[in-house]
RODO-2510 file (C-alpha; in nm, 4 decimals, decimal comma):
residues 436
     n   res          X          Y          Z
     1     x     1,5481    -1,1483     0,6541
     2     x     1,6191    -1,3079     0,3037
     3     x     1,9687    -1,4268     0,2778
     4     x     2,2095    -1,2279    -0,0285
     5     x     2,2842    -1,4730    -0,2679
     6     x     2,5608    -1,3972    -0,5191
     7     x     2,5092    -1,2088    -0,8045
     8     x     2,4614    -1,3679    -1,1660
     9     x     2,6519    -1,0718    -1,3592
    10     x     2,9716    -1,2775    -1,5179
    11     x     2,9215    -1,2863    -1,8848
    12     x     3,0357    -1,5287    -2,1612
    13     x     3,3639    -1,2792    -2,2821
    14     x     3,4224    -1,2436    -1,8911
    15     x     3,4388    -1,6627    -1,8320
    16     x     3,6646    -1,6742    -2,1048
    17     x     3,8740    -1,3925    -2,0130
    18     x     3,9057    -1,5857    -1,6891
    19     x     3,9890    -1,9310    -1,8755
    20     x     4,2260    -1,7581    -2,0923
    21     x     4,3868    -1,4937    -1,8442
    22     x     4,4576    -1,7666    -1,5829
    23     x     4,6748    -1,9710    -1,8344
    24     x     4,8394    -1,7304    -1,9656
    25     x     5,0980    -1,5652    -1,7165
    26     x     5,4383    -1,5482    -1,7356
    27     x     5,4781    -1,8718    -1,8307
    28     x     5,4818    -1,8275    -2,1771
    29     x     5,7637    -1,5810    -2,2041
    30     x     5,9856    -1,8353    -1,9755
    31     x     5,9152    -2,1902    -2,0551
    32     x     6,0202    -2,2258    -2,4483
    33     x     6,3967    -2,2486    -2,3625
    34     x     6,2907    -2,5289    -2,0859
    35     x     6,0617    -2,7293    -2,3202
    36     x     6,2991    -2,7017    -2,6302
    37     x     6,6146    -2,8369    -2,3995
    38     x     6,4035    -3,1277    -2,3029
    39     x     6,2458    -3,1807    -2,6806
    40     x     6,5465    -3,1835    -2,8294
    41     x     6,4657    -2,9775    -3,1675
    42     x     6,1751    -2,7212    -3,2575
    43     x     5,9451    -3,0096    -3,4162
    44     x     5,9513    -3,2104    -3,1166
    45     x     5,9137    -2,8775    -2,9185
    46     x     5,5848    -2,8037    -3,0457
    47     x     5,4574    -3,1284    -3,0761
    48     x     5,5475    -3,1217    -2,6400
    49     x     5,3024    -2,8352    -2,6650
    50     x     5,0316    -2,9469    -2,8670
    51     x     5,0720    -3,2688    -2,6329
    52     x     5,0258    -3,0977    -2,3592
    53     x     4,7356    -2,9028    -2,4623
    54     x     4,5636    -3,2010    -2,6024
    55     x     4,6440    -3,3375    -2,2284
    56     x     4,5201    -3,0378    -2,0836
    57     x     4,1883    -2,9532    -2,3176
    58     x     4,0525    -3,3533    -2,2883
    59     x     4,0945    -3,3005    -1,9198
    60     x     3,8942    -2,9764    -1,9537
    61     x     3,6135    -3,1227    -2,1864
    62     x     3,6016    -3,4170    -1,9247
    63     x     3,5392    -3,1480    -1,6435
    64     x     3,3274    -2,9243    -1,8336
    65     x     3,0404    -3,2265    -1,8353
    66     x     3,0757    -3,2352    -1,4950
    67     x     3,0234    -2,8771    -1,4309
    68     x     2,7421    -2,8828    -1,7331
    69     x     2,5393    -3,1136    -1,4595
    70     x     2,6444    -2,9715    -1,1487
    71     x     2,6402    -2,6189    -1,2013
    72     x     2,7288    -2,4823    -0,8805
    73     x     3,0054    -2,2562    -0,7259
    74     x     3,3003    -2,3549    -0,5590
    75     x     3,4276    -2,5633    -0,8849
    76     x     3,6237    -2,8895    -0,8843
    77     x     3,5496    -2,9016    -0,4707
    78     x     3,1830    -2,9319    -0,5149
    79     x     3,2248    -3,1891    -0,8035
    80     x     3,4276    -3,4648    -0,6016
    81     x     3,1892    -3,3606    -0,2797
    82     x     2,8942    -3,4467    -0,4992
    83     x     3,0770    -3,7627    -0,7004
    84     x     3,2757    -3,9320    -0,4123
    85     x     3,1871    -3,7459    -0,0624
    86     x     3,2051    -3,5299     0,1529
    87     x     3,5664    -3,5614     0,2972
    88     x     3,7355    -3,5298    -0,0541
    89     x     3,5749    -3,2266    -0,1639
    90     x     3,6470    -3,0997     0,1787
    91     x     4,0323    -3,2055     0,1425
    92     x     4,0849    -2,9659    -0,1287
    93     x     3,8426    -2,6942    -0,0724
    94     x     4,0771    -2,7133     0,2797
    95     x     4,4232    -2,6760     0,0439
    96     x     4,2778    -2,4483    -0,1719
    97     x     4,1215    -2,2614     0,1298
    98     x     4,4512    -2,2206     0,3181
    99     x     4,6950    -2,2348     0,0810
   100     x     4,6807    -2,3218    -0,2228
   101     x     4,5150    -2,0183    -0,3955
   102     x     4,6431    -1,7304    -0,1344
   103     x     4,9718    -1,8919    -0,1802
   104     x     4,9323    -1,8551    -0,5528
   105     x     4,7800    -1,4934    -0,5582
   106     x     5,1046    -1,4004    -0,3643
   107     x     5,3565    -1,5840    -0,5837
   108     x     5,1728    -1,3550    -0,8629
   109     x     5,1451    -0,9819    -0,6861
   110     x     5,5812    -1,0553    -0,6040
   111     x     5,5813    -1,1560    -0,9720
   112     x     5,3904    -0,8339    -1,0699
   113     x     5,6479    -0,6560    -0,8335
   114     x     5,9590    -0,8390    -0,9235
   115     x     5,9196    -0,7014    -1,3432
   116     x     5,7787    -0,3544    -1,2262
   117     x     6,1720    -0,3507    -1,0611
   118     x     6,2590    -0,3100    -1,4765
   119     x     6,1446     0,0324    -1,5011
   120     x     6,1576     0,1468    -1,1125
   121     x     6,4822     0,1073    -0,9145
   122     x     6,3007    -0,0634    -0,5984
   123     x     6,4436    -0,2680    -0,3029
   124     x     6,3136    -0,6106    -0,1763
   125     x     6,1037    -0,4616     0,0752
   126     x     5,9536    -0,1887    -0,1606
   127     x     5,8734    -0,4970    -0,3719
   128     x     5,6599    -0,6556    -0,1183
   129     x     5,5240    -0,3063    -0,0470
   130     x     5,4081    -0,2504    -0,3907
   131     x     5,3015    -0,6167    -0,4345
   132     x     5,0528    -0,5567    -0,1330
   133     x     4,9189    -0,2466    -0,2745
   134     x     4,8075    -0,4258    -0,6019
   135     x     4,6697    -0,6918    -0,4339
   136     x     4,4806    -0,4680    -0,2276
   137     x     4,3646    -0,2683    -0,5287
   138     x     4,2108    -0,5313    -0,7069
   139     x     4,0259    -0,6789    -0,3581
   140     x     3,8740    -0,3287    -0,3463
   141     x     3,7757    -0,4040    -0,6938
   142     x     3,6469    -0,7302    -0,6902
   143     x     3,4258    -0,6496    -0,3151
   144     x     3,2670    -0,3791    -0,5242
   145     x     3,1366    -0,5386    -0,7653
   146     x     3,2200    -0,8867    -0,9331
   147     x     3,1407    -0,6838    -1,2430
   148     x     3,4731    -0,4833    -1,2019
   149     x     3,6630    -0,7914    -1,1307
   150     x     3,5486    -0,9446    -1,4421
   151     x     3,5981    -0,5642    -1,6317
   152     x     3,9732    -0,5717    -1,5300
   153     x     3,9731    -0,9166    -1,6214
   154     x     3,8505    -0,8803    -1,9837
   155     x     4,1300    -0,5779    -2,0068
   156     x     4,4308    -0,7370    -1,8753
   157     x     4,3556    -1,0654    -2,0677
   158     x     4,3303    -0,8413    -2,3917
   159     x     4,6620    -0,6137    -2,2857
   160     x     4,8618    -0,9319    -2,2323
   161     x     4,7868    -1,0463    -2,5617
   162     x     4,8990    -0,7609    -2,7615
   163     x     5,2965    -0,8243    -2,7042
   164     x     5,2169    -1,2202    -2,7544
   165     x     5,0284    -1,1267    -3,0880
   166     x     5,3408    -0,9121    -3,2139
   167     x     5,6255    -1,1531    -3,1289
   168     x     5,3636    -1,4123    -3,3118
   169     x     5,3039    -1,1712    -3,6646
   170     x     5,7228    -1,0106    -3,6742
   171     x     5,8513    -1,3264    -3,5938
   172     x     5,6369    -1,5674    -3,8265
   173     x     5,5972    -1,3068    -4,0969
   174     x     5,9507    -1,1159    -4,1032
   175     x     6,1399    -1,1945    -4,3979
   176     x     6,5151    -1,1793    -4,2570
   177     x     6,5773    -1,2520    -3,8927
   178     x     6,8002    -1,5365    -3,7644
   179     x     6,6826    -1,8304    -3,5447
   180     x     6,5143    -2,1364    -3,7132
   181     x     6,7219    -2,1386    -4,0173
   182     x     7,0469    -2,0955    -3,9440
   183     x     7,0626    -2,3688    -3,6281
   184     x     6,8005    -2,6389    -3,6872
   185     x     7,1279    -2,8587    -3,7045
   186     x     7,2319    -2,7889    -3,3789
   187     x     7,2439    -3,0773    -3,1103
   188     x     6,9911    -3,0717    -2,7851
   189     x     7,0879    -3,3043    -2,5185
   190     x     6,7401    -3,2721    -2,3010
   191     x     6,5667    -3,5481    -2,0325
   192     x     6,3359    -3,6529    -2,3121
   193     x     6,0024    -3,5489    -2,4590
   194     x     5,7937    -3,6659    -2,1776
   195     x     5,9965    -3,4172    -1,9370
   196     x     5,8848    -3,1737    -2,2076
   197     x     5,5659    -3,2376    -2,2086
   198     x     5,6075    -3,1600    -1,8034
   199     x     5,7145    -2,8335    -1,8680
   200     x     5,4472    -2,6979    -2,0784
   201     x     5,1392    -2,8672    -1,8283
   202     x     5,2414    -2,6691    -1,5635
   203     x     5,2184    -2,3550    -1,8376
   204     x     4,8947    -2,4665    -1,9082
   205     x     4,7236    -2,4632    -1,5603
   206     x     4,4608    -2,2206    -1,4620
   207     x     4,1844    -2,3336    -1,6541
   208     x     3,9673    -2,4934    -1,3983
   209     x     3,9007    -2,1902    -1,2039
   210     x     3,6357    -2,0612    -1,3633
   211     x     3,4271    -2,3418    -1,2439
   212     x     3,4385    -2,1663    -0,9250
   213     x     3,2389    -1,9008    -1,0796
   214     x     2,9260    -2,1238    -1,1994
   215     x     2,7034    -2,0079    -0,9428
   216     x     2,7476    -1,6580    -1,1161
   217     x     2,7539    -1,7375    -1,4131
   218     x     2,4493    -1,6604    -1,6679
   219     x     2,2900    -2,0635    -1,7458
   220     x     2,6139    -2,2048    -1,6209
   221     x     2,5622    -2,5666    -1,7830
   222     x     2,5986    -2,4158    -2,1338
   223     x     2,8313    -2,1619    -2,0640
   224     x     3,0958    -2,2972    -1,8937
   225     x     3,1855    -2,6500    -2,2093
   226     x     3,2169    -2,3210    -2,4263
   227     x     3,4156    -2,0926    -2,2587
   228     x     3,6681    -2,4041    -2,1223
   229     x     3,6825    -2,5650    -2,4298
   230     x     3,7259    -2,2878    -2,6745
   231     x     3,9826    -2,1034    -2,4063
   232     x     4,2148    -2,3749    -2,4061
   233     x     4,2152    -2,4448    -2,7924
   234     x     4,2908    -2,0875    -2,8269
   235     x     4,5681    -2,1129    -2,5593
   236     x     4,6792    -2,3977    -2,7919
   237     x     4,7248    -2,2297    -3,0535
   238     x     4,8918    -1,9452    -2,8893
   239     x     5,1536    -2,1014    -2,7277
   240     x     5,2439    -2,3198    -3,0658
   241     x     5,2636    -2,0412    -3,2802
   242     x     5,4639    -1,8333    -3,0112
   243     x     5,7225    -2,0904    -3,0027
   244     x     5,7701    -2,0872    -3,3489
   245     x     5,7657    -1,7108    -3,4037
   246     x     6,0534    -1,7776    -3,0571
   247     x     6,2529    -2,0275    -3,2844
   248     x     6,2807    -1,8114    -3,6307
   249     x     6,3879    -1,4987    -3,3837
   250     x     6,6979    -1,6824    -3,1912
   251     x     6,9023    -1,9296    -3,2089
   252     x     6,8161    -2,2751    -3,0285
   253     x     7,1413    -2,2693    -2,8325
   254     x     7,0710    -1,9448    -2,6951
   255     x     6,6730    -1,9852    -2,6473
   256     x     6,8064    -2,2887    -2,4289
   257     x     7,0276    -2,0449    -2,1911
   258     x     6,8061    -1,8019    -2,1570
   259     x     6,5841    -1,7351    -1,8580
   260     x     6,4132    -1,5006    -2,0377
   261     x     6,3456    -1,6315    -2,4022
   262     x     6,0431    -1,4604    -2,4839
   263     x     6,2209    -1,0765    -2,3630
   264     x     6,5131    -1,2220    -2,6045
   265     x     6,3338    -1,2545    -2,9188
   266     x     6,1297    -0,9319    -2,8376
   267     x     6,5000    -0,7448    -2,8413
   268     x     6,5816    -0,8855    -3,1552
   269     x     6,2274    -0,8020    -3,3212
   270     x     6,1785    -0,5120    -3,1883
   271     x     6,5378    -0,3489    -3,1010
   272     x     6,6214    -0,2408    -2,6979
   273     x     6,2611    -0,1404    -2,6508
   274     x     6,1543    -0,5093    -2,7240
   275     x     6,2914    -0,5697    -2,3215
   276     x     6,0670    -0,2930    -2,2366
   277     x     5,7995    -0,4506    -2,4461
   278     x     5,7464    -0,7692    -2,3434
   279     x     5,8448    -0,7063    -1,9689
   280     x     5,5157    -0,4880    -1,9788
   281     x     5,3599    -0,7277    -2,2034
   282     x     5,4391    -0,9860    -1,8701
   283     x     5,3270    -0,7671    -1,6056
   284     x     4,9844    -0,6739    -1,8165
   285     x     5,0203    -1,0792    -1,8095
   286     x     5,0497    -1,1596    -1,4689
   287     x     4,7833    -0,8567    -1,3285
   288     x     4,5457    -1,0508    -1,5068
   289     x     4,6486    -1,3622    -1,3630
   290     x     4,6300    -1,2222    -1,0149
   291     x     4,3054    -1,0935    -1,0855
   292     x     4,1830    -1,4011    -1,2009
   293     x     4,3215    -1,5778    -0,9122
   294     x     4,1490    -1,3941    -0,6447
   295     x     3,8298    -1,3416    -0,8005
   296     x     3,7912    -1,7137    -0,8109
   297     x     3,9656    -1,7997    -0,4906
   298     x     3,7398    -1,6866    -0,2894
   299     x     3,4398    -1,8764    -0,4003
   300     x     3,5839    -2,2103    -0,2366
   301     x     3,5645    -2,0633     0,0667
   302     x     3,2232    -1,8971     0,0667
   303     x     3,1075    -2,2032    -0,0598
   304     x     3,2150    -2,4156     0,2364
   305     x     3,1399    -2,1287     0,4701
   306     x     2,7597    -2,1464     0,2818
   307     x     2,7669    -2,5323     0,3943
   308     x     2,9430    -2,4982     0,7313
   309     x     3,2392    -2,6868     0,6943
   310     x     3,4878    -2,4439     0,8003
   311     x     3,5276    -2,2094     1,1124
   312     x     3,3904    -1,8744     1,1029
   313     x     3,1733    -2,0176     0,8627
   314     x     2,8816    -1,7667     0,8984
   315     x     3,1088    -1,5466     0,8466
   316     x     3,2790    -1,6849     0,5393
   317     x     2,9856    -1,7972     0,3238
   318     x     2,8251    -1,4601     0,3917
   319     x     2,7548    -1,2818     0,0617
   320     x     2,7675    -0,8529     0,1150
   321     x     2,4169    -0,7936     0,1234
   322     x     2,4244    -0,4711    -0,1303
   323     x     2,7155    -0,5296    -0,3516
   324     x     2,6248    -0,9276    -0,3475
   325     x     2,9930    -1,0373    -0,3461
   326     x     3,1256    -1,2845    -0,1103
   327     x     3,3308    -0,9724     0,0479
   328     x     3,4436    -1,1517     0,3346
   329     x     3,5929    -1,4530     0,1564
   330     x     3,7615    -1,1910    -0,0772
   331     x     3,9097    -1,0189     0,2376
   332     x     4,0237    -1,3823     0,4152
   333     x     4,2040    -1,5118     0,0922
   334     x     4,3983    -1,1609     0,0641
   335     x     4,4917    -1,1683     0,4460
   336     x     4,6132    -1,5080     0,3697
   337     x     4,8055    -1,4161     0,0624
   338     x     4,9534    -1,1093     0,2644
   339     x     5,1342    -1,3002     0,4854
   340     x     5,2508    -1,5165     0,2493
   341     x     5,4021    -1,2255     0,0280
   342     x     5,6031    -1,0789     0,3854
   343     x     5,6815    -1,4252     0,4843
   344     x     5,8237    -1,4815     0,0927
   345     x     5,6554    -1,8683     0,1601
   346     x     5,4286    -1,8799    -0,1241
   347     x     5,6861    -2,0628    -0,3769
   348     x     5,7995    -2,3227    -0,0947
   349     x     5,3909    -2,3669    -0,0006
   350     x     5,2920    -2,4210    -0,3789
   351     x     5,5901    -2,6406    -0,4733
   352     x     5,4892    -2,8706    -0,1853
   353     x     5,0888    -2,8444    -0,3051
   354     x     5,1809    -2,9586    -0,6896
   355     x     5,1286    -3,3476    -0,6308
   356     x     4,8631    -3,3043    -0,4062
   357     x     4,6466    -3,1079    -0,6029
   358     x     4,7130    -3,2775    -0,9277
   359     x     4,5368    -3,6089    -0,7544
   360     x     4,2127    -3,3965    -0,6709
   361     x     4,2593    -3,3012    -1,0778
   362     x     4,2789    -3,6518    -1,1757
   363     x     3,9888    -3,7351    -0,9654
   364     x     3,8002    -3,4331    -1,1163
   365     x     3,8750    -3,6064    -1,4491
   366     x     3,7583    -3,9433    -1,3541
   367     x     3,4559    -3,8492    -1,1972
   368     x     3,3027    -3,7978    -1,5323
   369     x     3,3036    -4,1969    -1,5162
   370     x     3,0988    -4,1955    -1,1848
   371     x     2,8625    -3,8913    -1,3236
   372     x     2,7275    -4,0827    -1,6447
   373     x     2,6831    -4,4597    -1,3967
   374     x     2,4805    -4,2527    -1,1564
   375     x     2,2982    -4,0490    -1,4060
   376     x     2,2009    -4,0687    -1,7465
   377     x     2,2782    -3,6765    -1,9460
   378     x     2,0294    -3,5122    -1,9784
   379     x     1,8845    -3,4344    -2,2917
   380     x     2,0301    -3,0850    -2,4556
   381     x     2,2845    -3,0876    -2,1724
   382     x     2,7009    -3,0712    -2,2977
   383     x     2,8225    -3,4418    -2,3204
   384     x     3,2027    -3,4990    -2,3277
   385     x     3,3049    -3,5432    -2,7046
   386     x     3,4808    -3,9204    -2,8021
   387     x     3,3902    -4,0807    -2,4849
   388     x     3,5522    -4,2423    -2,2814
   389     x     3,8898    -4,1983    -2,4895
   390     x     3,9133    -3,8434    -2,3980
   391     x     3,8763    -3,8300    -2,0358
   392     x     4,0879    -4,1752    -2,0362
   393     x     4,3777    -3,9184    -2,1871
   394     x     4,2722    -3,6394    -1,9255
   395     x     4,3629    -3,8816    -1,6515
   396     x     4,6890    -4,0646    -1,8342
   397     x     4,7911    -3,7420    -1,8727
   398     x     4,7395    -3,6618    -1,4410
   399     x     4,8689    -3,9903    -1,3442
   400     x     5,1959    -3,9204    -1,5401
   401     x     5,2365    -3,5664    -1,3801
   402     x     5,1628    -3,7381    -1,0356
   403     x     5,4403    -4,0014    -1,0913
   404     x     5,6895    -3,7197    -1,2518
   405     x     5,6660    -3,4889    -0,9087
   406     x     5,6935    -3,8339    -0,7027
   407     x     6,0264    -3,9314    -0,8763
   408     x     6,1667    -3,5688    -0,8919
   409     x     6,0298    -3,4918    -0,5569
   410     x     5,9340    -3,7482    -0,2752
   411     x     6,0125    -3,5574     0,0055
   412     x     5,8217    -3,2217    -0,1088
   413     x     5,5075    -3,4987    -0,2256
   414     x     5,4566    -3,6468     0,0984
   415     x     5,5148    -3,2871     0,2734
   416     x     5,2506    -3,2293     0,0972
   417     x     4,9643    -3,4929     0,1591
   418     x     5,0545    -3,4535     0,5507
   419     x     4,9535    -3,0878     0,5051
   420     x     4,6260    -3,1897     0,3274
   421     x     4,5623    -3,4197     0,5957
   422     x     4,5745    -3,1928     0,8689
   423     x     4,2317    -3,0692     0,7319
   424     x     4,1027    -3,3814     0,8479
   425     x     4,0775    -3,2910     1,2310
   426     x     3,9043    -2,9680     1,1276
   427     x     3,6545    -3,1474     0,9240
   428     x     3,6019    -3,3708     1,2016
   429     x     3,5491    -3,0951     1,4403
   430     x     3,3183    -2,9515     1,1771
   431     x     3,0844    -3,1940     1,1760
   432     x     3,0582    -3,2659     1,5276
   433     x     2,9638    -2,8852     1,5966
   434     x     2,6848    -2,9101     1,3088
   435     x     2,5495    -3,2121     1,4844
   436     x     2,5373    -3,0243     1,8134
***
């Protein structure tokens, strides 16, 4: 009997939808009073942001030749497999596996949850109730048909932009509204720029996951340097131009305080139904984001199931053999994420993930390095643009986030790396049962 093999159906607008719908969640509405504290003034504000894009995008470019030559699924897990060996790809495909991305699809169906609580009255429970039911809605979707995921996708990456879009033109464009003008004088005591640039890297993740997709993708090694490059520029210029629409609507002192700066401004460009606005705009934000999570969580673990490294692997690396999604890994990473959402884990699981899975992204970055000594590009095929000075930023730019979340948090680091470890007994195991 022929063995299913997944589906090539995800289109060009769909990988970007993915690129561009996993960056943008809900961190855009909240981080601008966090960044600005720690800049210090508006110019130094965006210039945190446009760092940290420029971070973020030479890291992506530096990937995106990677995943031009090794177009397969399973993303940044295949790459270090292929570039260093076995046991590091394994690592994080295990972290990603087991927590990592279920733990992050649940911190975003409580999210969903948390800002439906805006227009329905609805109790803690009744919040994990209703964050369960959307997560189960879009696994229905997404085992039907990767087509639907990537439908739902394109839709919710569109919705969330339309509130983003309008704070951008009425703030930007409004002739009389307060903000900018009236308090550029005012004094920010913050922890310095590079704690801003911090804050907006961590608004800027998401981007790699569509490199999971590759193996559905339509010729992979062209498509995916397009859609990653061109998604983050345009996330770039998004979140710059949101901040300053953000700075002309409020006043820095009070963008500072708030929680909520981006629901703030809305209320003052918009009047009371800017709350209502924007905390739709956010949930549009974060469905996407949840989508986008799922959809490309699950192809780590088919792909490891596909090479046998983990248990049950027949099981998970089995693709459905009519819809041709990888239905079972879709199902596993939702059980997973379940539990997390009752057990209200998922923030405490991720915190403790950050430093861990910023080294497999720094290695990701550097392995660009080992690609072009082992291999000479192809001709035609996407080379990284200004090399080596861009991935050499990619990976400053890692190394300083991994020393940052050492400082601030030893304790939660090493927490961390002990849980990643724990994969190794598995992968041992794993390898003596193939041998057998």
């Amino acid at each position: 009997m022929e063995k299913s093999t997944l589906k090539k159906s995800v289109t060009v607008v769909e990988a970007m939808a993915i690129v561009v719908g996993m960056i943008i969640g809900s961190g855009i509405f909240l981080k601008p009073g966090v960044v600005l504290g720690n800049a210090g003034s508006p110019a130094m504000s965006i210039a945190a942001w446009i760092a940290g894009g420029i971070i973020t995008l030479a890291s992506a470019l530096s990937v995106a030749e990677i995943a031009s030559a090794i177009p397969k699924s399973g993303g940044l897990y295949t790459y270090l497999e292929e570039l260093y060996d076995e046991r590091a790809g394994f690592l994080l495909g295990w972290v990603q596996t087991v927590i990592s991305y279920p733990a992050s699809v649940a911190a975003q169906a409580i999210a969903f949850s948390i800002y439906a609580a805006y227009f329905i009255p609805i109790s803690g429970v009744q919040q994990k109730l209703l964050a369960a039911g959307v997560l189960i809605f879009i696994l229905v979707m997404n085992i039907l048909s990767t087509k639907c995921g990537g439908v739902i996708q394109t839709l919710a990456t569109v919705g969330k932009l339309i509130p983003i879009v309008a704070i951008i033109g009425v703030g930007l464009l409004s002739p009389s509204i307060p903000g900018f003008a009236g308090s550029a004088q005012e004094a920010l005591q913050g922890a310095g720029f590079g704690a801003a640039i911090l804050g907006t890297l961590w608004a800027y993740d998401g981007w790699i996951g569509v490199t999971n997709m590759a193996g559905e993708l339509k010729n992979p090694s062209k498509t995916l340097p397009k859609v990653i490059s061109v998604g983050v520029l345009f996330v770039i210029v998004v979140y710059a131009l949101f901040n300053l629409a953000v700075f002309r609507a409020l006043p820095l002192s009070q963008i500072v305080a708030s929680a909520t700066p981006g629901a703030d401004a809305a209320n003052v460009l918009f009047g009371e139904g800017g709350a209502a606005f924007i905390t739709a705009g956010i949930m549009v934000s974060v469905f996407g984001a949840l989508n986008g999570y799922l959809m490309t969580a699950a192809r780590v673990p088919q792909a490891m199931g596909e090479r046998g490294q983990l248990p049950f692997s027949a099981i998970l690396g089995a693709v459905h053999p009519k819809l041709r999604t990888p239905a079972n890994a879709l199902i596993f990473q939702s059980i997973l994420a379940l539990v997390y959402i009752f057990s209200g884990t998922f923030n405490t699981l991720t915190d403790m993930l950050v430093f861990v899975l910023w080294i497999f992204f720094t290695m990701g970055v550097l392995g660009v390095f080992i690609l072009r000594k082992r291999h000479r590009p192809e001709e035609g095929k996407y080379r990284v643009p200004l090399y080596p000075v861009t991935p050499i930023i990619g990976a400053v730019g890692g190394v300083y986030i991994l020393i940052s979340t050492l400082v601030d948090a030893p304790a939660r680091s090493v927490i961390g790396i002990a849980i990643t470890l724990l994969g190794l007994p598995v992968y041992q195991w794993m390898k003596k049962k193939k041998r057998q």
